[in-house]
N, C-alpha and C positions, 0 to 999 in steps of 0.2 A: 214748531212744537213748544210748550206752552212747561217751565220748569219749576225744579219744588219755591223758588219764591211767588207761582204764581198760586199754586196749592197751598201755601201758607196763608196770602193773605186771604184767599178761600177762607180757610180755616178761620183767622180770626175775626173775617165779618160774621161769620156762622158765631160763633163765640159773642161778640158781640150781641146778637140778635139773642142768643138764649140769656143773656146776661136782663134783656129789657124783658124778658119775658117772663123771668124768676120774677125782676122787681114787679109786675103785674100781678103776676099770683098769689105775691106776698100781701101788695095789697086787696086781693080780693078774699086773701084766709082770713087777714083783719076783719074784712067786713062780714062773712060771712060765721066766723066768730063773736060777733056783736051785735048780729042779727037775733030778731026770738025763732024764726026759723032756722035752723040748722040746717037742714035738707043738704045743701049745697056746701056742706063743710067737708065731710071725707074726700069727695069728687076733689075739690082743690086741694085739701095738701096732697091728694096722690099724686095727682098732677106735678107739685109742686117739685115732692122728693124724686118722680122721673125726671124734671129738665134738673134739676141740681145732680142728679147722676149723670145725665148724656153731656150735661157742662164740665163737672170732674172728667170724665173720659177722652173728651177734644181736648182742654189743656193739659193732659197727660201724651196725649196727640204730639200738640203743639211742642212741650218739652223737649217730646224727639228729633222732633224736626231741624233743620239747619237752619240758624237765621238767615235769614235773605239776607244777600250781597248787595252793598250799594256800588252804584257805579264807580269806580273810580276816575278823576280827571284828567286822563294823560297818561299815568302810572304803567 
């Protein structure tokens, strides 16, 4: 059976992975912001402010959680 440090670090690849995913979006608002087309501007920042809320709510996640235990040497 599989315990909360292995659910943690779950958690912060997940974390991680919305983290590169914000930096994407942010820069495709740039460009889509810069563009004479707009089209595609609402679509991204909605985008944008749902993964910056489901990122807010895992590290409030994470907060909770117990740090993982490192092994100890003999102890």
């Amino acid at each position: 059976m599989r315990g909360p440090g292995w659910i943690r670090g779950l958690r912060e690849e997940e974390a991680r992975q919305l983290r590169r995913e914000i930096d994407r979006l942010e820069r495709d608002l740039i460009k889509a912001a810069n563009s004479k087309a707009k089209c595609n501007l609402h679509e991204v920042a909605h985008a944008l402010r749902w993964q910056k809320a489901r990122l807010q709510r895992l590290e409030e996640c994470l907060a909770a959680m117990p740090a993982a235990r490192i092994a100890s040497d003999g102890s």
